[in-house]
N, C-alpha and C positions, 0 to 999 in steps of 0.2 A: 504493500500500500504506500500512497505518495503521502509525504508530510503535506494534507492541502491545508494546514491553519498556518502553515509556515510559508508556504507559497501565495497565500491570501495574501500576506504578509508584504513578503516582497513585491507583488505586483502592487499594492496600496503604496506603496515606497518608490514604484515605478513612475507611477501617476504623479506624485507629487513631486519627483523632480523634473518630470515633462513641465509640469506644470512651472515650475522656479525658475528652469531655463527661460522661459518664455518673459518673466522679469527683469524691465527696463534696467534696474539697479544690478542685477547678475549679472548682462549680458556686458554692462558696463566694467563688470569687477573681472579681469581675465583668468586670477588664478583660479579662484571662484567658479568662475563660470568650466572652467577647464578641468576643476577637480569634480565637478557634477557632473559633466559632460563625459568623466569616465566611467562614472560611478552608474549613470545610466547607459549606457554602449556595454557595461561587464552583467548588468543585469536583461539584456537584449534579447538575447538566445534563448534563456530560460524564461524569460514572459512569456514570447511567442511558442514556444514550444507546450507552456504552458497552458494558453490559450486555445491552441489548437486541440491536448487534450481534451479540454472541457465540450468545447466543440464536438469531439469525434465523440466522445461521452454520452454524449446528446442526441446526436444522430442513432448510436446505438438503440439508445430507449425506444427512439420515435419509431425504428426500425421494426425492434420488436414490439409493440404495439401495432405494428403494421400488418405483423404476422396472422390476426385475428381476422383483416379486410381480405375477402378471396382476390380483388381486384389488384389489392397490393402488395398482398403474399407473395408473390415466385420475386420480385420486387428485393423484397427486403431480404429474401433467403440467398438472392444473389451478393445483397452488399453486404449484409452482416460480418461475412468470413473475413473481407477486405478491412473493416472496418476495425474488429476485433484485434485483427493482426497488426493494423496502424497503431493503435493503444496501448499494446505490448512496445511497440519497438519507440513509443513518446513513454512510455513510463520507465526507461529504459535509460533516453534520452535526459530525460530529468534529472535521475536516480544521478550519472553524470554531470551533469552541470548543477549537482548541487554541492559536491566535492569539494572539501578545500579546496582554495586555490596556493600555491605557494606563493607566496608575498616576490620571492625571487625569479617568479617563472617569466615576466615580464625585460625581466635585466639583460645586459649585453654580460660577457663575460671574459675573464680570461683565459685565453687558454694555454697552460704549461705540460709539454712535452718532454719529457727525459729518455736518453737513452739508458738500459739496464744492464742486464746481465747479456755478453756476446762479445764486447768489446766492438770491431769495429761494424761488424753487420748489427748489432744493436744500432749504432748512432744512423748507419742507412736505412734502419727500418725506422725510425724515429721521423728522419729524414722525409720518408714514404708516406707516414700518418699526418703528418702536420699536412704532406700536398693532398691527400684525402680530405681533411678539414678545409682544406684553401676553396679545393673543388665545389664540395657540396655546400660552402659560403656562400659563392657565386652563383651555384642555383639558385638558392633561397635569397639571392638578392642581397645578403650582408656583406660588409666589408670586413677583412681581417687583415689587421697592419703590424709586424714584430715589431715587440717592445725593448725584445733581448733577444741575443742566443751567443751559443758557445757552439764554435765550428770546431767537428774532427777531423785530424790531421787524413783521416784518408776518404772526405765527403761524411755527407751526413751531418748531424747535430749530434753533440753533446745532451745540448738542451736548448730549447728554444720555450721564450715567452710572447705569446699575442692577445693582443685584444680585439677581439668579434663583436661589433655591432650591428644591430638591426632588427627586426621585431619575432620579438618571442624569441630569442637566441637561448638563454639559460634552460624557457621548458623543451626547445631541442635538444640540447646537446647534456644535458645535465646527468644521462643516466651512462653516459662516454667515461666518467671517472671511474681508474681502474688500471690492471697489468692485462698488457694486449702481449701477445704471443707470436713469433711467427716462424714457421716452419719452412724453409727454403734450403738449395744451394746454392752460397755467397759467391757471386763473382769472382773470388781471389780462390775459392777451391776447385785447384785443382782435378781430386779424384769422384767427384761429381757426388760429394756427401753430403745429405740433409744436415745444415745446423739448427737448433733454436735457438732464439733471442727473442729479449724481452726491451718493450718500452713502457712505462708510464705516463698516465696521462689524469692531468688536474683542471675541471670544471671549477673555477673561481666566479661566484655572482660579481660582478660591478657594485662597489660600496660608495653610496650619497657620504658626505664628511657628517649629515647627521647619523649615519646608519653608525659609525667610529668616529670619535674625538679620539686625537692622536696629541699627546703634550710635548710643546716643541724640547724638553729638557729629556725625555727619552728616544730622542735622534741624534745617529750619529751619521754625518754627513763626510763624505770623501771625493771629490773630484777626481776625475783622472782621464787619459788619453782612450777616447773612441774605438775601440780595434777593430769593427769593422769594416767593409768593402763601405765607398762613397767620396773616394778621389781624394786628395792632400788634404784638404779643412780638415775633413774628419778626424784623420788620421795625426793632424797636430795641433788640432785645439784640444784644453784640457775641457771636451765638453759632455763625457760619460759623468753619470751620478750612482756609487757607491752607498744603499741607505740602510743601517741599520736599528733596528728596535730593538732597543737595548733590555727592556722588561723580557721578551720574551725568544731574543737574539735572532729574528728574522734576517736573513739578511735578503738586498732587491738590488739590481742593477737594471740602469735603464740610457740606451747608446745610441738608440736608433733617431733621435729626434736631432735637431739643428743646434741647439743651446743649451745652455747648463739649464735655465730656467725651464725650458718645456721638458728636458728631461729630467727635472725634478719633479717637477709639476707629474710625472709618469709614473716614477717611483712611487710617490704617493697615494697613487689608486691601485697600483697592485702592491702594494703594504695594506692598504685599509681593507681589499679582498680577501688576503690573507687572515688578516684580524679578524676580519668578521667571521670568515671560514669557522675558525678559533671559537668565534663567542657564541654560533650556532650551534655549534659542535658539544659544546660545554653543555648548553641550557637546553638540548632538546636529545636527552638519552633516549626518550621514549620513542621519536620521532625516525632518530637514525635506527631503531630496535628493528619497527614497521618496516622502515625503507631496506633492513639488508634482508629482512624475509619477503620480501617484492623483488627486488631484483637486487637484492646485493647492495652492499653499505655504501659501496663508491670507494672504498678505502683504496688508496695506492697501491695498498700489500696482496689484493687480492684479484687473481687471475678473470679475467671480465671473457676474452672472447680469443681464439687463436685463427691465425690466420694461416691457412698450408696453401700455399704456391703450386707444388706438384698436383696434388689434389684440386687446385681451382676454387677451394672450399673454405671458409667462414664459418667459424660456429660461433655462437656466442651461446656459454657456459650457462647462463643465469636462468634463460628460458628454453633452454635446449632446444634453440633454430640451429639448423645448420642450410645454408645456402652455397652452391654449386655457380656460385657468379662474384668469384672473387677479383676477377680484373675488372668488372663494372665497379664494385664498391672500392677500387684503390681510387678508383676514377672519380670518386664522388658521390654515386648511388646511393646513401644512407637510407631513404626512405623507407625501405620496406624493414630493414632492422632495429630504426628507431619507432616507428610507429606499432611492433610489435613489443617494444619494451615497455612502450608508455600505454597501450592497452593492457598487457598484464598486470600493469604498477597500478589503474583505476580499475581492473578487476580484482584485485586483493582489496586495495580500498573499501570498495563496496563489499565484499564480503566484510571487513570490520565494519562497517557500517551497519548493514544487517545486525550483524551479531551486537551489537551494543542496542539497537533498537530492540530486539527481540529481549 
């Protein structure tokens, strides 16, 4: 059954802020107006959805009352089944959009890449997943720009940090955090042997300076020369930014931008990502409990998905898909493995859901 006193609810709360928009003085006020104007756009889906229940609700009855008239019996015993099975798949719907929402699913992100265990085929497969991330950025229309990285001496990354903006980024890519695997023969071997190697890969939300206050007495600040690729300036102004937090000894580099000042200005969103990381991680055990019996905690330490090359083959551990179309997904394909994670993660949902209603 749908909560309808709580759906009453939110549609009455619908109404009224159609209604408030519509106010001279609101329309006037732009945060105002902008912070209503979300508030009703995240409530959108579920009115109408809701709506339409009611609707189809109704139709049912008249339906079956209809069953009684010989003229409009064969009538209704045609729409009823259509009708029926609409209302399952809106109670369904609802059940859905009535889900927490994660306060961070809206965020851009950043994204930190390490190379693991393999030595140098680690840093090329490192190398591999970040152009996977670039790819399926560009589908989805986001931009992703390195903040850092640390090159190996034989290609590849060490490690590499970026930040992904554009819409709904964090409820994409969020359930990515984790140890990716990968199964191939490295260019440099010779007798044509499988190695494995590992990379790491960290989902950081985007921190507002309200989300972290950061007290300038626990930064420690270091200049120093650029070492990446980007012609002479780069390479001899002292314009990289070394930042550490000294409470809880983070340390952040950040190279890629033109100035000390925009590269500090950089550090300091992926320090506060970090932070937060920290502070959500602290205050929600119950939270991260749910999240690793859904698809796994996201932790660093544990193996998310492997990737075998000879085989053509992708599994990902969590939901046990395995797909047969691994050079699509180095390409960027994401789709079909991300939207299978995030339905099983809103089908546990909802089974705790149940269960605490029941």
């Amino acid at each position: 059954m749908i909560p309808r006193q709580k759906l009453d609810a939110i549609v009455a709360r619908f109404r009224e802020l159609e209604e408030l928009l519509c106010r001279p003085e609101i329309a006037a006020d732009g945060k105002r107006f902008a912070q209503l104007s979300r508030e009703r756009s995240d409530l959108n889906e579920l009115v109408e959805a809701y709506n339409e229940f009611l609707k189809t609700e109704e139709q049912i009855r008249e339906d079956k009352e209809a069953l009684a008239d010989p003229e409009l019996r064969e009538l209704a015993e045609e729409e009823l089944p259509q009708l029926e099975a609409r209302l399952e798949e809106l109670k369904e719907a609802i059940d859905l959009l009535l889900l927490p929402k994660d306060p961070n699913d809206e965020k851009n992100v950043f994204l930190e890449i390490r190379a693991g265990a393999g030595g140098e085929e680690a840093a090329l497969f490192a190398a591999d997943l970040f152009r996977m991330y670039s790819r399926y950025a560009e589908r989805q229309g986001w931009k992703i720009e390195i903040t850092s990285k640390s090159d190996a001496s034989a290609g590849g990354f060490k490690e590499v940090i970026a930040i992904v903006t554009g819409d709904k980024v964090y409820s994409r890519l969020r359930f990515e955090a984790g140890v990716h695997r990968v199964q191939r023969v490295p260019v440099t071997e010779s007798g044509g042997r499988i190695h494995t190697s590992t990379a790491t890969v960290a989902v950081l939300p985007e921190a507002d300076e309200v989300d972290v206050q950061i007290d300038d007495k626990d930064l420690e600040i270091t200049k120093t020369a650029a070492g990446g690729p980007g012609g002479q300036g780069v390479n001899t102004t002292m314009s990289a930014i070394n930042l550490k937090h000294i409470p809880t000894g983070i340390m952040v580099r950040a190279e890629e931008e033109r100035s000390q000042h925009q590269n500090l200005a950089r550090a300091m969103q992926i320090l506060r990502a970090k932070l937060l990381e920290i502070a959500e991680r602290e205050r929600s055990d119950a939270i991260r409990d749910e999240r690793r019996s859904m698809v796994g905690s996201g932790d660093r330490s544990e193996k998310i998905r492997t990737y075998n090359y000879p085989q053509n083959r992708v599994t990902d551990h969590r939901v046990q898909l395995t797909l047969h179309s691994l050079d699509s997904v180095m390409e960027g394909d994401l789709d079909e493995l991300l939207t299978v994670l995030r339905t099983h993660y809103q089908a546990e949902l909802l089974r705790a859901t149940a269960d605490e209603r029941a």
